[in-house]
Structure formats: C-alpha cells, structure tokens
N, C-alpha and C positions, 0 to 999 in steps of 0.2 A: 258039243265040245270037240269031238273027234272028227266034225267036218270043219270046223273052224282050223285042227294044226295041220289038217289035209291039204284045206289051200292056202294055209300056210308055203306047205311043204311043195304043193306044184308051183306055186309063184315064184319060189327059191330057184326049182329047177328049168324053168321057165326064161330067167333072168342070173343063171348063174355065171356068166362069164361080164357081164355088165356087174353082176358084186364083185368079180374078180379083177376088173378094172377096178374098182373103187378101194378097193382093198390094197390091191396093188401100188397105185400112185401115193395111197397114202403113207405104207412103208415106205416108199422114195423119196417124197418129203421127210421123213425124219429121218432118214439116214443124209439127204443133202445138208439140212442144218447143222448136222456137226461138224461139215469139212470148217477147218483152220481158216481159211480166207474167206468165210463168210464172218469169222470173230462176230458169234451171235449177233447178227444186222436183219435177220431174217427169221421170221416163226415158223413153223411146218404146216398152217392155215394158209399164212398165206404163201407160200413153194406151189400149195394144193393149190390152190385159187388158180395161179398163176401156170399152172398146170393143165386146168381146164381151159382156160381161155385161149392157152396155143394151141391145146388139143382141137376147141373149139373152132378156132378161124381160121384152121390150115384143112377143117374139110375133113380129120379124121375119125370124128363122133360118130356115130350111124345109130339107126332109132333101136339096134339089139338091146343099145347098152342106156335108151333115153328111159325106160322105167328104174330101172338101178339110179340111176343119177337124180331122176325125181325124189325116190323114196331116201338119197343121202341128203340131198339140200332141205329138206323137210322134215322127215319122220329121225333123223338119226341129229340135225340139227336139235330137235327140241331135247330127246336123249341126253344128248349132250348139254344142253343149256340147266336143264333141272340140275343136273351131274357137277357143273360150277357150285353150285352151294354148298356140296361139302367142303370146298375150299375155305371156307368164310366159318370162319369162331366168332362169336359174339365176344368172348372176352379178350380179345386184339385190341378193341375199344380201349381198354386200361392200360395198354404199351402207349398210348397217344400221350399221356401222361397229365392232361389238364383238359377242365372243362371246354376252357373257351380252345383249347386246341381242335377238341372235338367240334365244337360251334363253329371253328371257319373253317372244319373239311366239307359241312353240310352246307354253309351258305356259299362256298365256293361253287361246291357239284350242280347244286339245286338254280343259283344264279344265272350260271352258265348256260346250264340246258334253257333255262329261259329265254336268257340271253339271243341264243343261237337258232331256237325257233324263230324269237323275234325277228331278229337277222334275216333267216331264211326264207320266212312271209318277205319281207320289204325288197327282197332281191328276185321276188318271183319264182323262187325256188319251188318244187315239187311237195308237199306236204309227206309222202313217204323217207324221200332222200334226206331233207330236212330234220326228221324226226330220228333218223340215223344218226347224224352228224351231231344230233344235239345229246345224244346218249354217247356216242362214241368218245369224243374230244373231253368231258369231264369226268367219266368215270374208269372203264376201263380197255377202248380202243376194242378191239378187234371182237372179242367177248363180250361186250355190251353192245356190241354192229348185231353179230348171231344170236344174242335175246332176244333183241329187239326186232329183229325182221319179221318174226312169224308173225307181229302187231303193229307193224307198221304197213303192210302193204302194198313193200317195195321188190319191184322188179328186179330179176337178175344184176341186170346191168347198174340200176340203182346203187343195189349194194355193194357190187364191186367196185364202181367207184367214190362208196365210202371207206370201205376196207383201202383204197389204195388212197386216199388224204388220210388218214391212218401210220398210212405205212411210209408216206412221203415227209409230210411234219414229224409225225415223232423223231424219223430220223434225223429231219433237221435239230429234234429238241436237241440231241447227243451231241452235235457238233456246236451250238448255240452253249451248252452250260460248257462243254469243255473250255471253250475262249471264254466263257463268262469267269470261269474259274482261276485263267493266265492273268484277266487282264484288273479284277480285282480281287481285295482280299477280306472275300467274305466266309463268314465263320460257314464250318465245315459242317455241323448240325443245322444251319438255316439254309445249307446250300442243297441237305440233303432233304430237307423239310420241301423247298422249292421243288426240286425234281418230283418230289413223291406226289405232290397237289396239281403237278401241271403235263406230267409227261404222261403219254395214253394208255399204251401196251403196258402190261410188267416186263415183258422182254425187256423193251426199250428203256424203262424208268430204273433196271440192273445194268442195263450197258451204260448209259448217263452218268447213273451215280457211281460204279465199279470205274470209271477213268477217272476218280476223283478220290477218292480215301473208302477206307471200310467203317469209317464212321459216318459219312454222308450215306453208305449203301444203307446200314444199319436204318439210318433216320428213315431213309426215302419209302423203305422198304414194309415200316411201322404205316407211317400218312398212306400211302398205296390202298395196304389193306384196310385200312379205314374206307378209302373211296371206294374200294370194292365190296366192303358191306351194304354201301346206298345203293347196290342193282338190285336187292331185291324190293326194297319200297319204291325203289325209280319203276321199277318192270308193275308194281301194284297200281301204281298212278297211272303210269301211261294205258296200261287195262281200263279203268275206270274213266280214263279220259277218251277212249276209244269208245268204247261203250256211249260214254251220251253222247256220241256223233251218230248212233245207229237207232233210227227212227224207225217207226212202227212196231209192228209182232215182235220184229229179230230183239227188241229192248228188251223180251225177257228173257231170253238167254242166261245162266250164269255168266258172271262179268270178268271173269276171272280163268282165262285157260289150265288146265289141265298141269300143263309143263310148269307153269310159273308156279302152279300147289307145291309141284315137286320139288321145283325151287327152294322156295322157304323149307321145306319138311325138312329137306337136303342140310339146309342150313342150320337149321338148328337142331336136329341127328350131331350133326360136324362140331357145334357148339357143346351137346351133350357131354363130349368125350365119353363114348359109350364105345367107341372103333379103336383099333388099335392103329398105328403110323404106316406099320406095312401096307394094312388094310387104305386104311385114304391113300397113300401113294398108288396103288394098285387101282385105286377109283379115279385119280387122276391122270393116270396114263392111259385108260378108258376114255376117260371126259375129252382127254387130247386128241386121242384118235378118233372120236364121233366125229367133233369141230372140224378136225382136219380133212374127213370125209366128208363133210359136207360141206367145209370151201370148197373141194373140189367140185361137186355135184352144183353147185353155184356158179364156179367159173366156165363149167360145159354150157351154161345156159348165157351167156357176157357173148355180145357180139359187138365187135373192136368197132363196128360202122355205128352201131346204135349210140356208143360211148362217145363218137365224135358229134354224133345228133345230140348230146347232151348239150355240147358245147363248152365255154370256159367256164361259165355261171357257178358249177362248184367248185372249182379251183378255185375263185374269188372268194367264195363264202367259208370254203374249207381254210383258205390265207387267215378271214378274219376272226372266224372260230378260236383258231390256233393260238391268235394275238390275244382273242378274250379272255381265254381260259389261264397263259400266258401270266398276262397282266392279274387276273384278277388271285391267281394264285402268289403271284411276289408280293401284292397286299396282304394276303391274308396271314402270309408266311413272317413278314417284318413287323404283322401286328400284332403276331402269336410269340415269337421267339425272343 
C-alpha cells in the first residue's frame, strides 16, 4: 500500500509542471467564458480544447508536459464522466409531465443514434467518429462526445472534430430557433419543448431558449434533462455493443468499464437525494473542471494537418446529423404538445 502512494507521489513530482499546465489552462478557460462578448457562445471544454490544439500546432508542447496531458485526456476524463451522474435525478422524469412525452424523448435519442450510425456506415465514415457523432447530436453534445470516447476508440483528432460539429451546429441551433421564433408564431412551451429535444450542449439549449421567453427556457430545460437521463443506458448499450465486437479470450472481460459503474452509482446516489445542493454543486464544479482538463489534454494530442487528412466527409455527415435530429425532434415535439 505504501509503495503504491510513493509512486504515487514520485509520478506527481516527476510530471509536476505538465499538472500545472493542465491546471492552469483550465482556470483560463473558465475565467474566458465569463467575459460579456462571449454572451455564453462558448463552454470552458471547449476554450480547453481549443487551447490545446493552438498550443498544440504552434510547436509549443514538449514531451515534459506529454505524460500530464495523457493522464488529463484519459484518467481524469473518465473521473469526470462517472461524476455527470450526479447531475441526473430519476425523478426529473415526472417534470416531463406525460407518458408519451416521455415516449418521444426516448424514441427521439435512441432513433437518431440509429439513425446516424446508419448515416455514417453509408458515407464511409470511420466507425469511432461515427460512434461520436451518433451520441453527441441526440443526447447531450459535448459530455456524451467525453463518455463516449473511452468506448469508442476514437483518436484525438476524431474527437476534436466531433466536439467542434458540436460546437458549430448547435451554434447554428441558437440562431435557427431565434428566426424560427420572428418569423412564426408558435406557442412558446412547444418552441421550448423543440429546443430542449433537438439542441446538443445544455449550454447551447439555455442560450436558444433564454432569447426566447422563460417559459420556453423552463420547458427546454425539463426535455434536456430527460435526454440526459438516456446517457447512462445509451453508455450501457454501447458497452455491450462493443463488447460483441471483441472476439476471442478478450470476450470474457467484464463488459462493462469501471467509469460507466460509477456512472450509474453516481446517478442514482444524485436520484437518492441523500446529498445536500451545496454538496452536488461542489461535485459539479469538480465534474467541470476534470472535462475541462481533459479537453485540454485531448486538444494537445489534435493535429490541424491530420484534421485536414479527415477531409470534408464529417462536415457532411455532421450537416446531416444535425437535420435528423432536427427534424426528427419538431415531430416528436407537435405530436406531443
């Protein structure tokens, strides 16, 4: 035991100014999100992200700080992902306020990711990136991308360029409902009902609905969290669905990581009401800053040549995502409300 917090304790000091980069840029991201002309456009995931990747392509990373940067993109992503499920109450389900409300946030989420694999098989797309994309667009953007990576697969670069169709569409979502909202006149709980089923980030599905009344936030804000309850059985499936891809010996494995346990525990601790509000707030400013360190740690490893090696291919698929989930939420929205 005591030589386990020894190399502990020499790793730390080994790698202490690469924590202190990682530490560092992540306070900078959250103090850039609150300037005023950013008017919340922007999460402190991705500032991080975006952070590494300049740091990244201007040559100033060196391999001091490349174990720090590993252990944020990895070890403090998952930290962080179990750490989302306190977010998530099981009884938010009853804010939904009807069955079938409930019934088309699920065959919305569940369609889409279908959907969008489909999609991404037929366009030749990468089965990691893919797999990104198809959790990201209908559940909850940025923190269903950081779920899902440690079981998807996917390469730095992958990921960064689902985090930014993320961050590019949802933005468009905010400007999309605002003119949606000048140019007809639809009722303000179906308008909120819309955003909350189709826009990605919650950043983005507050900024959307917040240019629009505080009764659409209200609404948006109810559906949202409903779609962010399906990441922990979305995150169970796609386990299991990873799992029978993996032949031989490795199939006995537990099928189920570690993080994702903590996930659920997380979540229904959170559902428990056994914590007090202090307490979750104080877990979620934890949970924000693991994620945020660990975009960073992710965008050190993003190289702007490889991203061009991508080509347009997810742009394309990221456009059509955007449209499926889109659409498929204004159905589910006009044939609930």
């Amino acid at each position: 035991m005591w030589l386990f917090f020894y190399n502990i304790w020499k790793w730390v000091q080994n790698n202490f100014y690469g924590l202190l980069l990682v530490v560092g840029v992540s306070i900078f991201a959250k103090q850039v999100i609150r300037l005023e002309i950013l008017n919340d456009s922007l999460s402190s995931p991705v500032v991080a992200l975006l952070c590494g990747i300049v740091l990244a392509n201007i040559g100033l990373d060196s391999s001091w700080a490349k174990p720090s940067l590993n252990f944020a993109s990895s070890q403090l992503l998952k930290v962080g992902v179990a750490l989302i499920g306190f977010r998530l109450t099981f009884s938010e389900i009853l804010e939904i306020g009807s069955l079938s409300g409930v019934l088309v946030i699920i065959s919305v989420v569940f369609v889409s990711f279908f959907l969008i694999r489909w999609i991404g098989e037929k366009a030749s797309l990468s089965k990691p990136l893919t797999l990104l994309l198809a959790a990201g667009f209908p559940i909850c953007g940025i923190s269903a991308i950081a779920a899902v990576k440690p079981l998807s697969g996917a390469d730095d670069e992958e990921t960064g360029y689902a985090v930014g169709l993320i961050t590019i569409f949802g933005s468009i979502s905010i400007l999309f409902f605002s003119i949606l909202h000048l140019i007809f006149d639809i009722e303000m709980n179906t308008l909120g009902w819309w955003i909350g089923l189709s826009v990605h980030d919650t950043s983005q599905v507050v900024a959307a609905a917040s240019a629009i009344s505080e009764r659409s936030l209200d609404s948006a804000m109810v559906v949202k969290m409903g779609r962010i309850l399906l990441l922990a059985p979305m995150l169970l499936m796609i386990s299991f669905m990873k799992q029978r891809e993996i032949q031989g010996s490795e199939k006995k494995r537990f099928p189920v990581p570690i993080f994702i346990i903590g996930f659920v525990v997380a979540a229904a601790l959170g559902s428990a009401n056994v914590f007090s509000t202090g307490f979750l707030d104080s877990i979620d400013t934890v949970r924000t800053f693991l994620i945020t360190a660990a975009m960073f740690g992710l965008g050190s490893g993003i190289r702007l040549i490889s991203i061009k090696d991508l080509g347009a291919k997810p742009l394309r698929v990221g456009f059509i995502a955007w449209i499926t989930v889109l659409v498929l939420a204004g159905i589910g929205t006009f044939l609930t409300i």
